[in-house]
mmCIF file of the N, C-alpha and C atoms, coordinates in Angstrom:
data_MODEL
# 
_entry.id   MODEL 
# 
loop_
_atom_site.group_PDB 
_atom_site.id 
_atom_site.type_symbol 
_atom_site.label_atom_id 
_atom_site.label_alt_id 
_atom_site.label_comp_id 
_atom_site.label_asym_id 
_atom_site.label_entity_id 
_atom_site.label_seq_id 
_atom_site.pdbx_PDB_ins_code 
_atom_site.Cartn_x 
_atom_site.Cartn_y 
_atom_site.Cartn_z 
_atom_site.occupancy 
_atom_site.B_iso_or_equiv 
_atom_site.pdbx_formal_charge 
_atom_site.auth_seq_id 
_atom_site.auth_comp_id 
_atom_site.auth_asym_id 
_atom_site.auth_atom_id 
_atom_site.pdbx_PDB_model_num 
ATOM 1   N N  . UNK A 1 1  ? 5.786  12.791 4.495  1.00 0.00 ? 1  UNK A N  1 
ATOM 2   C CA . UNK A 1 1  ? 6.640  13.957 4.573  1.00 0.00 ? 1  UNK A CA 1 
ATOM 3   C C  . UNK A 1 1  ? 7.255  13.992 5.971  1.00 0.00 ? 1  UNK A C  1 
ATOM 4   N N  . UNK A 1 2  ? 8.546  14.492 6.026  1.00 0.00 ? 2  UNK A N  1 
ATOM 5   C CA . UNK A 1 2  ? 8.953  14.230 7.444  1.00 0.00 ? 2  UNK A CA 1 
ATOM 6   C C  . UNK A 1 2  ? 9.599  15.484 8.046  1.00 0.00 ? 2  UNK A C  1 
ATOM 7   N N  . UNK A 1 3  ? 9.297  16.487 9.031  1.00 0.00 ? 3  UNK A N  1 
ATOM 8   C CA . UNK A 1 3  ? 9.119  17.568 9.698  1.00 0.00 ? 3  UNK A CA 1 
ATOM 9   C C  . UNK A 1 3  ? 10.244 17.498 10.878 1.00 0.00 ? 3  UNK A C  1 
ATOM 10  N N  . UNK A 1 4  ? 11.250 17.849 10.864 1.00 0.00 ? 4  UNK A N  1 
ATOM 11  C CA . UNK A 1 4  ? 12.245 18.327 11.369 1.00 0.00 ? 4  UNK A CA 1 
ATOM 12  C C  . UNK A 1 4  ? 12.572 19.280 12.489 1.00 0.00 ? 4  UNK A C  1 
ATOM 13  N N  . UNK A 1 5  ? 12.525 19.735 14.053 1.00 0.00 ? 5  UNK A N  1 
ATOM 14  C CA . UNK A 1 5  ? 12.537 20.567 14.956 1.00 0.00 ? 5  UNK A CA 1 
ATOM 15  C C  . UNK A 1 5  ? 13.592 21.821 14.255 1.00 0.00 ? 5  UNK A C  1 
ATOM 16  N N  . UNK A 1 6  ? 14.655 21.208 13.569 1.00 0.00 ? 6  UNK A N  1 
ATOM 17  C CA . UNK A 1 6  ? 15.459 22.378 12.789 1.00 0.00 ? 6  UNK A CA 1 
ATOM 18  C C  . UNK A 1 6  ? 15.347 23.308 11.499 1.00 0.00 ? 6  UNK A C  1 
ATOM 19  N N  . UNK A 1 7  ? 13.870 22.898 10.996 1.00 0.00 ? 7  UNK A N  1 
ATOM 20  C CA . UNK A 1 7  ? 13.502 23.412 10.010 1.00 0.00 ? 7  UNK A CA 1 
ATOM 21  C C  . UNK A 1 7  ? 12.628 24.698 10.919 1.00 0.00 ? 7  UNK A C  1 
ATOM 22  N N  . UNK A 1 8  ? 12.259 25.064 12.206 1.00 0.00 ? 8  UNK A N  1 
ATOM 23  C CA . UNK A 1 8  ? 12.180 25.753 12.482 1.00 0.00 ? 8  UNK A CA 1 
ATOM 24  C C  . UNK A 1 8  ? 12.757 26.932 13.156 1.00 0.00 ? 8  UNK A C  1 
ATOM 25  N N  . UNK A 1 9  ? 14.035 26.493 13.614 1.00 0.00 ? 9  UNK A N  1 
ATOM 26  C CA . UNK A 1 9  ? 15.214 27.208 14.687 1.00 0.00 ? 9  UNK A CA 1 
ATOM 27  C C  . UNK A 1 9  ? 15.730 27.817 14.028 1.00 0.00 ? 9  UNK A C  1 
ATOM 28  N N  . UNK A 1 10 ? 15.450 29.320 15.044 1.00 0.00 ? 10 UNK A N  1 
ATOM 29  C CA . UNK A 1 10 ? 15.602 30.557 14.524 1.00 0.00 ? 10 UNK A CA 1 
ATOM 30  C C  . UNK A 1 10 ? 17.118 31.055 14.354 1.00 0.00 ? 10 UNK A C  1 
ATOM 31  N N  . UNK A 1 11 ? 18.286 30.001 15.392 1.00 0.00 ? 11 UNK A N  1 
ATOM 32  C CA . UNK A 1 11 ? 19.351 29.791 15.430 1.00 0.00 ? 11 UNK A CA 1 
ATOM 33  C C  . UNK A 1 11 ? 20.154 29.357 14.357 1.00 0.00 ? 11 UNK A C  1 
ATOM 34  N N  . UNK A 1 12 ? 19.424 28.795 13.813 1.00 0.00 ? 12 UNK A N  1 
ATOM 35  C CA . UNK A 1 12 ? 20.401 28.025 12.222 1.00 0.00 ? 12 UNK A CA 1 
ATOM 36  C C  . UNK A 1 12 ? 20.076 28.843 11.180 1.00 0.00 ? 12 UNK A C  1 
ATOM 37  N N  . UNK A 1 13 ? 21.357 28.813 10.326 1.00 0.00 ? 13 UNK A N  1 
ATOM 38  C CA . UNK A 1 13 ? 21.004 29.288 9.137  1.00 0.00 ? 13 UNK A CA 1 
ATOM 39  C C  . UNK A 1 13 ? 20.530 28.716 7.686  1.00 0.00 ? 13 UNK A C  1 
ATOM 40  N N  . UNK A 1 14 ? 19.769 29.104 6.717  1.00 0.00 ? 14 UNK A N  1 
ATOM 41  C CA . UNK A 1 14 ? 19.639 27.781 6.064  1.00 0.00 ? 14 UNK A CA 1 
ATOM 42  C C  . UNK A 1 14 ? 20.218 26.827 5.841  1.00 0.00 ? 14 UNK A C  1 
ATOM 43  N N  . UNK A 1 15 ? 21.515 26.597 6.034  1.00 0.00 ? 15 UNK A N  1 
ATOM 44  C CA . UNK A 1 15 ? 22.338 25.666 5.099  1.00 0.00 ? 15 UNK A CA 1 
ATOM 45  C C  . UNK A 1 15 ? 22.702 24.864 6.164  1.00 0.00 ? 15 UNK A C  1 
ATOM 46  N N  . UNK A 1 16 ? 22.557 25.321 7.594  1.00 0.00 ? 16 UNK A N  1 
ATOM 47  C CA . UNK A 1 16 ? 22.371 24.471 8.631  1.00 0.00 ? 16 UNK A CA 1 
ATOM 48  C C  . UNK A 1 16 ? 20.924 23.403 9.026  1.00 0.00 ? 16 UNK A C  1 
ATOM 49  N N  . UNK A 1 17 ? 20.059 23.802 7.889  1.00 0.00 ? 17 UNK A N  1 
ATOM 50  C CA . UNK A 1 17 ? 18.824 23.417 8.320  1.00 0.00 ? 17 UNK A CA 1 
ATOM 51  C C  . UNK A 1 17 ? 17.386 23.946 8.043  1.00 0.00 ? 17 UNK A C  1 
ATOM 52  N N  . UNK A 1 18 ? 17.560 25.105 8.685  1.00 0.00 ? 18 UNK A N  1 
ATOM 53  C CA . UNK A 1 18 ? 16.470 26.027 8.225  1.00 0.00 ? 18 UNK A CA 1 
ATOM 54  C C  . UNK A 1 18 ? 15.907 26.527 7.399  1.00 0.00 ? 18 UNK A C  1 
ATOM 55  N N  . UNK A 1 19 ? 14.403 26.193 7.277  1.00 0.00 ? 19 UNK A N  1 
ATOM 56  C CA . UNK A 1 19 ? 14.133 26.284 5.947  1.00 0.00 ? 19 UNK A CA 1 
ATOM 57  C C  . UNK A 1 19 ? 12.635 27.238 6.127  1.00 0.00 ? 19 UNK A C  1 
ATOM 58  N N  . UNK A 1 20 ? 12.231 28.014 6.551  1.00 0.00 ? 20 UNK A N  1 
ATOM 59  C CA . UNK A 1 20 ? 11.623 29.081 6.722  1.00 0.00 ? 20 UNK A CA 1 
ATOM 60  C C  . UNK A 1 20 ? 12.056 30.801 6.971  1.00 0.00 ? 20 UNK A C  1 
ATOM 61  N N  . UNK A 1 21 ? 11.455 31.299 6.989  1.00 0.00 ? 21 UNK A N  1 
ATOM 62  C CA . UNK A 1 21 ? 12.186 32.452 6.866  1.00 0.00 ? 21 UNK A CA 1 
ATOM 63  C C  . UNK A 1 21 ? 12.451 32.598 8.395  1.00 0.00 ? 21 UNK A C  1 
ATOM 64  N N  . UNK A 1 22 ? 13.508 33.710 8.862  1.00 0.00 ? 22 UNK A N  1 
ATOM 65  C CA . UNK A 1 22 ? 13.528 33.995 10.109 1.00 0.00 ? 22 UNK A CA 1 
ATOM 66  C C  . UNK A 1 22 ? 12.335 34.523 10.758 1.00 0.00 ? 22 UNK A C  1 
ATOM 67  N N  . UNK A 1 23 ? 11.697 35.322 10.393 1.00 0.00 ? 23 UNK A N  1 
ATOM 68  C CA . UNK A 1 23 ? 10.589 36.605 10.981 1.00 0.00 ? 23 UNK A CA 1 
ATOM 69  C C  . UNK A 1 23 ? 9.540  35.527 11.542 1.00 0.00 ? 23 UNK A C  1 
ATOM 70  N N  . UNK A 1 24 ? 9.270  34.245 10.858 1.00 0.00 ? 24 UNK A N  1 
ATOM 71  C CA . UNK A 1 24 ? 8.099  33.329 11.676 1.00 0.00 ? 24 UNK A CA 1 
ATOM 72  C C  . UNK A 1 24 ? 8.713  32.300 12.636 1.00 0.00 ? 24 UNK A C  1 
ATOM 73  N N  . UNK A 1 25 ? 10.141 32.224 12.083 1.00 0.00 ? 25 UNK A N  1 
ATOM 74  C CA . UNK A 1 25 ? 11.193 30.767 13.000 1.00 0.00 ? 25 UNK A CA 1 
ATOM 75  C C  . UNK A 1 25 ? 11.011 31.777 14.268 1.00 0.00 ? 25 UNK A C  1 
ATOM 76  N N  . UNK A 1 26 ? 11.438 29.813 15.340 1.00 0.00 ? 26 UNK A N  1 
ATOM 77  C CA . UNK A 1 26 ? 11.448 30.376 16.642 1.00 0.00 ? 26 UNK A CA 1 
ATOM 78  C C  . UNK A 1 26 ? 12.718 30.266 17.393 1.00 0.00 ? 26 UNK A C  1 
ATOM 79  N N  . UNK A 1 27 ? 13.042 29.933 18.462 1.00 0.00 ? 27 UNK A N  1 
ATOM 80  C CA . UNK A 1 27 ? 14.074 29.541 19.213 1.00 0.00 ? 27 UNK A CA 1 
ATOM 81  C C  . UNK A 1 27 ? 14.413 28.061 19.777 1.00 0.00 ? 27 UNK A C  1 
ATOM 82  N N  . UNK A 1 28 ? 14.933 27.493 19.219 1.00 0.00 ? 28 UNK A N  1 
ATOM 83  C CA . UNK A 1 28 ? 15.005 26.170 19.306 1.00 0.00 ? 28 UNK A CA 1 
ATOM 84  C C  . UNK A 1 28 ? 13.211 25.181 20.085 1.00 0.00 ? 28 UNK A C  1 
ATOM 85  N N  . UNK A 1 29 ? 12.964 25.192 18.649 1.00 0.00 ? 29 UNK A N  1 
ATOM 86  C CA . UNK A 1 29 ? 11.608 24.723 19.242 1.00 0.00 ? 29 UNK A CA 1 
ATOM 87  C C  . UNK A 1 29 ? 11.579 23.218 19.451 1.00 0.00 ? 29 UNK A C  1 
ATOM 88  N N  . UNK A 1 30 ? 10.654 22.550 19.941 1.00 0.00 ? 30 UNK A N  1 
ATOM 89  C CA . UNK A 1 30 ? 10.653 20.950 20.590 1.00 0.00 ? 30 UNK A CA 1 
ATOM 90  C C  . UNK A 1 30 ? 9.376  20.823 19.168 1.00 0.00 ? 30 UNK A C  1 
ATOM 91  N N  . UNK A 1 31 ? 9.258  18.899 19.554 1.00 0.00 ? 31 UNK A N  1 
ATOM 92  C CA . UNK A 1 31 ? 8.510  18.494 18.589 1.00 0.00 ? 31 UNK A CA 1 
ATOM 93  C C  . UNK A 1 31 ? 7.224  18.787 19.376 1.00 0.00 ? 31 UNK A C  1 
ATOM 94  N N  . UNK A 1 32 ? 7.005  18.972 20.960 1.00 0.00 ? 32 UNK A N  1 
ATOM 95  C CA . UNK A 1 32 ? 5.783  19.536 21.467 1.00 0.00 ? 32 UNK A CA 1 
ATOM 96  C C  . UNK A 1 32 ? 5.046  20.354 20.947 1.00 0.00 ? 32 UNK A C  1 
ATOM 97  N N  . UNK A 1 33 ? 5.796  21.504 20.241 1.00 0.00 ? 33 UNK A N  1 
ATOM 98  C CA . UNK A 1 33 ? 5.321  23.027 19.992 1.00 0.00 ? 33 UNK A CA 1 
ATOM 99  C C  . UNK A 1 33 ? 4.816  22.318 18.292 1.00 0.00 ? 33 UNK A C  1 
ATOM 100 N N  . UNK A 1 34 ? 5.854  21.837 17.728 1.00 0.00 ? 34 UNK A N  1 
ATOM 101 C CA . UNK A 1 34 ? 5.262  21.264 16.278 1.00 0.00 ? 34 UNK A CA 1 
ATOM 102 C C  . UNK A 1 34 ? 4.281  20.623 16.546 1.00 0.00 ? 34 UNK A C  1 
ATOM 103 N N  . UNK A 1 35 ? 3.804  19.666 16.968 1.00 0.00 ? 35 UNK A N  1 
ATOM 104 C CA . UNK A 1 35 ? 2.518  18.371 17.249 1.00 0.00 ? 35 UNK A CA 1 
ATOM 105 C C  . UNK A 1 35 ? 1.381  19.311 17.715 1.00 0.00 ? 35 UNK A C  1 
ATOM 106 N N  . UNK A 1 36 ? 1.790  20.068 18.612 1.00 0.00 ? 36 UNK A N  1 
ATOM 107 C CA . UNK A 1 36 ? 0.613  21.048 19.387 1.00 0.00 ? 36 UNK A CA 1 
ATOM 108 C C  . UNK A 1 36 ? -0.223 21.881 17.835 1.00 0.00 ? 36 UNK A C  1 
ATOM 109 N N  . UNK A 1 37 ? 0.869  22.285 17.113 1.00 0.00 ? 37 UNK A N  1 
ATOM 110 C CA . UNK A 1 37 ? 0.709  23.296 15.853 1.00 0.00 ? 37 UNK A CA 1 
ATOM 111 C C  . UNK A 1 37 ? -0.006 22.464 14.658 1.00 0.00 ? 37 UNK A C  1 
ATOM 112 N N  . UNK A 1 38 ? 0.284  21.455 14.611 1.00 0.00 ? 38 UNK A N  1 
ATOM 113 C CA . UNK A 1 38 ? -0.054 19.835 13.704 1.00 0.00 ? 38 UNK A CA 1 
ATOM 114 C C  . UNK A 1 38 ? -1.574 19.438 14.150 1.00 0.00 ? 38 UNK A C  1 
ATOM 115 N N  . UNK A 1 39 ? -1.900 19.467 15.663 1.00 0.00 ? 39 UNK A N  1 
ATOM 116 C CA . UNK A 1 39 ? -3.455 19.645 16.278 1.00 0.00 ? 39 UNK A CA 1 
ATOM 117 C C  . UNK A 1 39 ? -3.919 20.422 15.515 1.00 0.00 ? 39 UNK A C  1 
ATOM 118 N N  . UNK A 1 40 ? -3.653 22.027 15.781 1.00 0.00 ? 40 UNK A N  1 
ATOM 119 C CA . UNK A 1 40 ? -4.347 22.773 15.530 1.00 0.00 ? 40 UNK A CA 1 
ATOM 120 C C  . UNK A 1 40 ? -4.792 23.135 13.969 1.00 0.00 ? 40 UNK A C  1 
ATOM 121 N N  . UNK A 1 41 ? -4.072 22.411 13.015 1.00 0.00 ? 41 UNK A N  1 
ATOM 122 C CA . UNK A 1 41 ? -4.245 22.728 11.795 1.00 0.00 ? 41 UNK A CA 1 
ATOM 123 C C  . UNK A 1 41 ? -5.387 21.412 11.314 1.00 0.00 ? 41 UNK A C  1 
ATOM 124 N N  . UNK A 1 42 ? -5.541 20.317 12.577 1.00 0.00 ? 42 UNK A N  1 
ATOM 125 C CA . UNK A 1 42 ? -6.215 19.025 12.162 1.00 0.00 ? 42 UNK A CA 1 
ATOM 126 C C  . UNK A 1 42 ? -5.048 18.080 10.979 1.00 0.00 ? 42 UNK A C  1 
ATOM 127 N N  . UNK A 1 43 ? -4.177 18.353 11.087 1.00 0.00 ? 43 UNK A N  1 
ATOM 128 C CA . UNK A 1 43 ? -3.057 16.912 10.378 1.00 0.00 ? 43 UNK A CA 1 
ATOM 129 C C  . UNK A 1 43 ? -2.802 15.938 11.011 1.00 0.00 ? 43 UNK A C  1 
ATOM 130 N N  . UNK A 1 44 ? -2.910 14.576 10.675 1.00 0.00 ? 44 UNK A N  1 
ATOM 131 C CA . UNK A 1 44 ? -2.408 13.847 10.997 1.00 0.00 ? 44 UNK A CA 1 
ATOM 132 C C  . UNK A 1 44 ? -1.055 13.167 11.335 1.00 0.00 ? 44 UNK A C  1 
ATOM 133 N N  . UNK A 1 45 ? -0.208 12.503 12.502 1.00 0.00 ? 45 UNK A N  1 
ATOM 134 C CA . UNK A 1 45 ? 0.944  12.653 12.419 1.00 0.00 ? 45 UNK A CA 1 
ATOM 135 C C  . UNK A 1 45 ? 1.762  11.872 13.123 1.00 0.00 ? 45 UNK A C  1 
ATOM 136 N N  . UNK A 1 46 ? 2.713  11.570 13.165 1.00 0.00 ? 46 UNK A N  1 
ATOM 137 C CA . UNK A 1 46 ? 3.492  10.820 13.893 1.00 0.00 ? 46 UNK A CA 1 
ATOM 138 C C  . UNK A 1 46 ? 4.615  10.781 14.561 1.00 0.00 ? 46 UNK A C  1 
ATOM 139 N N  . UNK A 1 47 ? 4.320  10.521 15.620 1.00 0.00 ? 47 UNK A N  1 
ATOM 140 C CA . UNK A 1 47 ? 6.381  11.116 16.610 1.00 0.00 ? 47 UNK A CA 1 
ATOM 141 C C  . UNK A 1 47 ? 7.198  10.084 16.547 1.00 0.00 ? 47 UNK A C  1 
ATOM 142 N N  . UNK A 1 48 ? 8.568  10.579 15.980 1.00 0.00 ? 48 UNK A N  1 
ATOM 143 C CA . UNK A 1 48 ? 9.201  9.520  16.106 1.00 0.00 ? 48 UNK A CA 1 
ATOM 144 C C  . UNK A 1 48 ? 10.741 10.414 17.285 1.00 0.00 ? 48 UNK A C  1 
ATOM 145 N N  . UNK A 1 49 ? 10.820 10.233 17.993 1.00 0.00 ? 49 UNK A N  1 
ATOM 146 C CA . UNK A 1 49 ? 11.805 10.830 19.315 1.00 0.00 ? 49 UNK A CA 1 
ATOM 147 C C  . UNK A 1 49 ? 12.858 10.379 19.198 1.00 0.00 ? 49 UNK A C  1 
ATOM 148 N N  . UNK A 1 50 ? 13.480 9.003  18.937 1.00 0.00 ? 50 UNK A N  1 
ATOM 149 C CA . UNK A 1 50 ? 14.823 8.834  19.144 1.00 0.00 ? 50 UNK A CA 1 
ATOM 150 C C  . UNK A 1 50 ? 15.768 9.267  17.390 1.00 0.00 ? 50 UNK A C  1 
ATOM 151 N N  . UNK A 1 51 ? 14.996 9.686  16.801 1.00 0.00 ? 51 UNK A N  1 
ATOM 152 C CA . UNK A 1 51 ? 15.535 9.805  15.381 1.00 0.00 ? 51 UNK A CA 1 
ATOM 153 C C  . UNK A 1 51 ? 16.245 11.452 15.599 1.00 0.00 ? 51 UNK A C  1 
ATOM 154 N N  . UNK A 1 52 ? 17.328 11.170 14.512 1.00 0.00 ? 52 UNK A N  1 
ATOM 155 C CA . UNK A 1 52 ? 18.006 12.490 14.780 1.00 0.00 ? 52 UNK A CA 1 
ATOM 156 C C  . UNK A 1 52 ? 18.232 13.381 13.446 1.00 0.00 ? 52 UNK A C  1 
ATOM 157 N N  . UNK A 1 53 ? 18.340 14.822 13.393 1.00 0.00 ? 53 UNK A N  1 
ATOM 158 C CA . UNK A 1 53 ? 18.460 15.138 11.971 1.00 0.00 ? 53 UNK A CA 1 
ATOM 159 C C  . UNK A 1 53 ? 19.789 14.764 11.400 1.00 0.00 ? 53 UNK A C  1 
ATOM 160 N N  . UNK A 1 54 ? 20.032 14.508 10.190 1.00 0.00 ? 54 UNK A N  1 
ATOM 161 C CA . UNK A 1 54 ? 21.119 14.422 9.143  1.00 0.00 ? 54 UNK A CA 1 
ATOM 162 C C  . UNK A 1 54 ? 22.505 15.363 9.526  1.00 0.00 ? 54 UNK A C  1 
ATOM 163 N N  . UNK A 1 55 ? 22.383 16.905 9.660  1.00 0.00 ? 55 UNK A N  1 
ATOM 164 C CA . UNK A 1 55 ? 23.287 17.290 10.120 1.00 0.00 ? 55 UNK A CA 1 
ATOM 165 C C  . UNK A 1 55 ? 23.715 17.326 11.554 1.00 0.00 ? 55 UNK A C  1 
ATOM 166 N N  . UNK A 1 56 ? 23.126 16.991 12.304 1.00 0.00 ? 56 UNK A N  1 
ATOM 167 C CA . UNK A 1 56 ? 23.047 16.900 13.873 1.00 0.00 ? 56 UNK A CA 1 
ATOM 168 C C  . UNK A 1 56 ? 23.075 15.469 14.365 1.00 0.00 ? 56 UNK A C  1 
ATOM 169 N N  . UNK A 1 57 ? 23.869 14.786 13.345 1.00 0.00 ? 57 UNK A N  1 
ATOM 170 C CA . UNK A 1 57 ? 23.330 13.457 13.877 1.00 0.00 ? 57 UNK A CA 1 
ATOM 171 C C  . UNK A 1 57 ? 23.496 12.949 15.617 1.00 0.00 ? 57 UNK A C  1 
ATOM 172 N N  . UNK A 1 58 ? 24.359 13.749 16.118 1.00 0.00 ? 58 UNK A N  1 
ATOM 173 C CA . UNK A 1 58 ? 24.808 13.518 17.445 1.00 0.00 ? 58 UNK A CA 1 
ATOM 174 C C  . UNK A 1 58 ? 23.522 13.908 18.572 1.00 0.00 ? 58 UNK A C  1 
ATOM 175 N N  . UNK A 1 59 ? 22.392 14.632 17.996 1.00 0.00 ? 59 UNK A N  1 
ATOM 176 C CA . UNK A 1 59 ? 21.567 15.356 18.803 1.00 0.00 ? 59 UNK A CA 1 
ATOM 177 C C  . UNK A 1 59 ? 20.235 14.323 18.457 1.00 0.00 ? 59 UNK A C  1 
ATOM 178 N N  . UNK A 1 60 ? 19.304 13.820 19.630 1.00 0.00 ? 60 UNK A N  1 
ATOM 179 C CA . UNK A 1 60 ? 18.580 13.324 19.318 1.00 0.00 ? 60 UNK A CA 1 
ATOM 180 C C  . UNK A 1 60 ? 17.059 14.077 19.308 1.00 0.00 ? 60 UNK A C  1 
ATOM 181 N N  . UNK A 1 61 ? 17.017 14.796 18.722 1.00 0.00 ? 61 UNK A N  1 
ATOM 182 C CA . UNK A 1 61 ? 15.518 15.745 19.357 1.00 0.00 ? 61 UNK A CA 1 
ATOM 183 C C  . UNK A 1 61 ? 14.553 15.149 18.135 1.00 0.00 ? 61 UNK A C  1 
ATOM 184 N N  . UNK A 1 62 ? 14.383 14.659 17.737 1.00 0.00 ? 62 UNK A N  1 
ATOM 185 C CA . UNK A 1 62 ? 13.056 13.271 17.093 1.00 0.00 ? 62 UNK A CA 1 
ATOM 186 C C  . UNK A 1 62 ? 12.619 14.170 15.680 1.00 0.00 ? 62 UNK A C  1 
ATOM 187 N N  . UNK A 1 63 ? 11.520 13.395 15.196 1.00 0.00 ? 63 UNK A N  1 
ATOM 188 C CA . UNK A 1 63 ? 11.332 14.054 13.541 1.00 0.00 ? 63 UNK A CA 1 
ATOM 189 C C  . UNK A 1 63 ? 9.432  13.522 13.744 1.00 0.00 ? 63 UNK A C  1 
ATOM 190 N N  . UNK A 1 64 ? 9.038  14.569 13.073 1.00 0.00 ? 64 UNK A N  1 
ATOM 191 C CA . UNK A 1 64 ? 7.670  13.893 12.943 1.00 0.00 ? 64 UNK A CA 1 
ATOM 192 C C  . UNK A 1 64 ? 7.284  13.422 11.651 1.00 0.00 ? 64 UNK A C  1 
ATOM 193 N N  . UNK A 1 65 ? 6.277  12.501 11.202 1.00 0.00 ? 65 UNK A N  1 
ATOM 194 C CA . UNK A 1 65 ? 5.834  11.958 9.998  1.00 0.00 ? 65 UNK A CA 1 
ATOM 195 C C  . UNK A 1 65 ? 4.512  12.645 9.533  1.00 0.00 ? 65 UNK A C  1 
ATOM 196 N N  . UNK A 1 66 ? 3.745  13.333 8.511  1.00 0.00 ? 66 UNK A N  1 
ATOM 197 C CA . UNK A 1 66 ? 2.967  13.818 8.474  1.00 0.00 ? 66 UNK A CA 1 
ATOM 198 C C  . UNK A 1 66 ? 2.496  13.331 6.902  1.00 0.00 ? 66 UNK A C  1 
ATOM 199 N N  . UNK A 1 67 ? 1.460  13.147 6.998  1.00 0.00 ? 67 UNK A N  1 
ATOM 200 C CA . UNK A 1 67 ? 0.400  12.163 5.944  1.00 0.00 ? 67 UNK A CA 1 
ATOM 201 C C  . UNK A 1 67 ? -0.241 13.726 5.603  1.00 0.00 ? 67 UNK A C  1 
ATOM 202 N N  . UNK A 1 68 ? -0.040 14.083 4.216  1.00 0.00 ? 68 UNK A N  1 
ATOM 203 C CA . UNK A 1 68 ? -0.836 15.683 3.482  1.00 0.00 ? 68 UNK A CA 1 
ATOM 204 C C  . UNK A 1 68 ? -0.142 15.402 1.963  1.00 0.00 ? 68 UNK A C  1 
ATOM 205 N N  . UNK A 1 69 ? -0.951 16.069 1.664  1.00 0.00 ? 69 UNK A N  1 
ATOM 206 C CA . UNK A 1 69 ? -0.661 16.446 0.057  1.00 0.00 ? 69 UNK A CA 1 
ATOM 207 C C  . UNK A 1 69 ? -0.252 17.606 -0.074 1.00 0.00 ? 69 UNK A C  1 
ATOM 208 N N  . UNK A 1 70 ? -0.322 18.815 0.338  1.00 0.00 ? 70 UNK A N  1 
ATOM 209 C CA . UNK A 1 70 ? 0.188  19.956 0.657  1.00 0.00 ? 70 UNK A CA 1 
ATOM 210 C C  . UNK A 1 70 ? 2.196  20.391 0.542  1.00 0.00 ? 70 UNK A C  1 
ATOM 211 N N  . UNK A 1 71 ? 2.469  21.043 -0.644 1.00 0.00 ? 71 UNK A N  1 
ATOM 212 C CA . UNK A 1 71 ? 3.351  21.586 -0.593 1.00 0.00 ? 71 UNK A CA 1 
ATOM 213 C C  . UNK A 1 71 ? 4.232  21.754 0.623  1.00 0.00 ? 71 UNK A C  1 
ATOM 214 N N  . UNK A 1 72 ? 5.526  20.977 0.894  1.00 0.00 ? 72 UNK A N  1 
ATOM 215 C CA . UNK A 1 72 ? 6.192  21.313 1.887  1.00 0.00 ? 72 UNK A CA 1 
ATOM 216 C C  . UNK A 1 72 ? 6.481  22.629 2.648  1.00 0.00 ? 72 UNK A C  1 
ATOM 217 N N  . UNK A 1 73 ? 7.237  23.700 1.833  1.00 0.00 ? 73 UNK A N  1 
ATOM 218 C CA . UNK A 1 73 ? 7.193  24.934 2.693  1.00 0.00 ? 73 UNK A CA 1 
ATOM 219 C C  . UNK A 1 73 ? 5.982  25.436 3.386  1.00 0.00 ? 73 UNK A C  1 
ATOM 220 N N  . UNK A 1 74 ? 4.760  25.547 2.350  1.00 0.00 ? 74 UNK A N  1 
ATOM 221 C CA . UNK A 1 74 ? 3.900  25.904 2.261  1.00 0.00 ? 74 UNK A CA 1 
ATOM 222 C C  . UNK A 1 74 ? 3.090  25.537 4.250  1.00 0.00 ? 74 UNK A C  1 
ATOM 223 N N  . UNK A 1 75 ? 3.393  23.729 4.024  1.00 0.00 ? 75 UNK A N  1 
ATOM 224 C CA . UNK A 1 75 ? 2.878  23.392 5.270  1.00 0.00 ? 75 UNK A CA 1 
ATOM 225 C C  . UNK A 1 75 ? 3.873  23.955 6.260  1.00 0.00 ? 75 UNK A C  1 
ATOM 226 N N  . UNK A 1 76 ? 5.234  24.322 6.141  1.00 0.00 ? 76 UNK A N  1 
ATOM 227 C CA . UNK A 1 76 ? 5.919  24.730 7.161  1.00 0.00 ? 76 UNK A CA 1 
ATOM 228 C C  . UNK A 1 76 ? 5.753  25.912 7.646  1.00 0.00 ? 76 UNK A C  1 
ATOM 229 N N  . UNK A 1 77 ? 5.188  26.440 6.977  1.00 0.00 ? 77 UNK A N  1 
ATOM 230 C CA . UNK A 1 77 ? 4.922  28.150 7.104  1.00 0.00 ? 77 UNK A CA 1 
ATOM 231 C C  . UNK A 1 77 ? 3.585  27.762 8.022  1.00 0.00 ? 77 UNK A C  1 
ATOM 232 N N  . UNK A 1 78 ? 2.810  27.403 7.742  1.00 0.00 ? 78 UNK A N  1 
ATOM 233 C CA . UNK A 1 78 ? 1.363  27.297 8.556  1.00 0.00 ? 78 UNK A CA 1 
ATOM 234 C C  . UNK A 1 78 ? 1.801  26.855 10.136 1.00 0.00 ? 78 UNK A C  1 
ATOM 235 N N  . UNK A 1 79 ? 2.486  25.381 10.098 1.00 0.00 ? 79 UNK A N  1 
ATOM 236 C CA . UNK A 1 79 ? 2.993  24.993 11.344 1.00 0.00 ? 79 UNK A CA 1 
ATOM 237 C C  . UNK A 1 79 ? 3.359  26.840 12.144 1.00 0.00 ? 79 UNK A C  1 
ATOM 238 N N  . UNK A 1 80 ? 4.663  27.699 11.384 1.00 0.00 ? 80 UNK A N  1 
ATOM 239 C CA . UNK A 1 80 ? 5.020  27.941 12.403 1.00 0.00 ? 80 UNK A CA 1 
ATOM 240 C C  . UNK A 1 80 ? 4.340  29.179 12.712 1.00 0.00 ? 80 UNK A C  1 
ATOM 241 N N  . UNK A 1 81 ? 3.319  29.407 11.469 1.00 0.00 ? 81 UNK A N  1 
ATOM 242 C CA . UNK A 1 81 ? 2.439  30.479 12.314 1.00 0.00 ? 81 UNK A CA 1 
ATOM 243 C C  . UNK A 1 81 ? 1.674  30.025 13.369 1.00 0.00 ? 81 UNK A C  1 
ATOM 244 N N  . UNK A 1 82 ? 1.303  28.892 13.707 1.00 0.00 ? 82 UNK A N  1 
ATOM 245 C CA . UNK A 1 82 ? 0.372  28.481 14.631 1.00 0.00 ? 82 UNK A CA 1 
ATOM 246 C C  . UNK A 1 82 ? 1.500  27.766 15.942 1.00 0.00 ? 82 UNK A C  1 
ATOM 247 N N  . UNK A 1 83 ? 2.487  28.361 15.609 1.00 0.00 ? 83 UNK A N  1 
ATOM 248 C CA . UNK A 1 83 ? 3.403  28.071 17.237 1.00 0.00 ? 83 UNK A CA 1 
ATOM 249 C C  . UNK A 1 83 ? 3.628  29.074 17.411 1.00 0.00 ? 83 UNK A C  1 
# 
């Protein structure tokens, strides 16, 4: 599954990206704050930094890889309660 810095930014709107609700999104968050949040839940995971999202292709702020069986939103919601 692959975890996106813009699936959390409180700045975009869904169709830009965002795919959580506003009330838990943050302000342009780094993959630091995700990986830190990815610790704390015990997931396993992987940074990849020079990769860029699909609509942003011009922006390089990286994507992480995450090994779960767990429902996508579901895990996105947890991430961003724990950032």
């Amino acid at each position: 599954m692959i975890i996106w810095p813009e699936y959390f930014n409180k700045n975009l709107s869904l169709s830009e990206g965002r795919k959580i609700p506003k009330e838990i999104a943050i302000k342009n968050p780094t993959i630091n704050e995700i990986t830190n949040a990815l610790r704390k839940l015990k997931i396993q995971f992987t940074v990849e930094k020079d990769k860029s999202y699909p609509g942003k292709w011009y922006e390089h702020n990286g994507r992480i890889i995450v090994e779960t069986d767990k429902n996508k939103l579901e895990l996105l919601e947890e991430i961003a309660q724990k950032m």
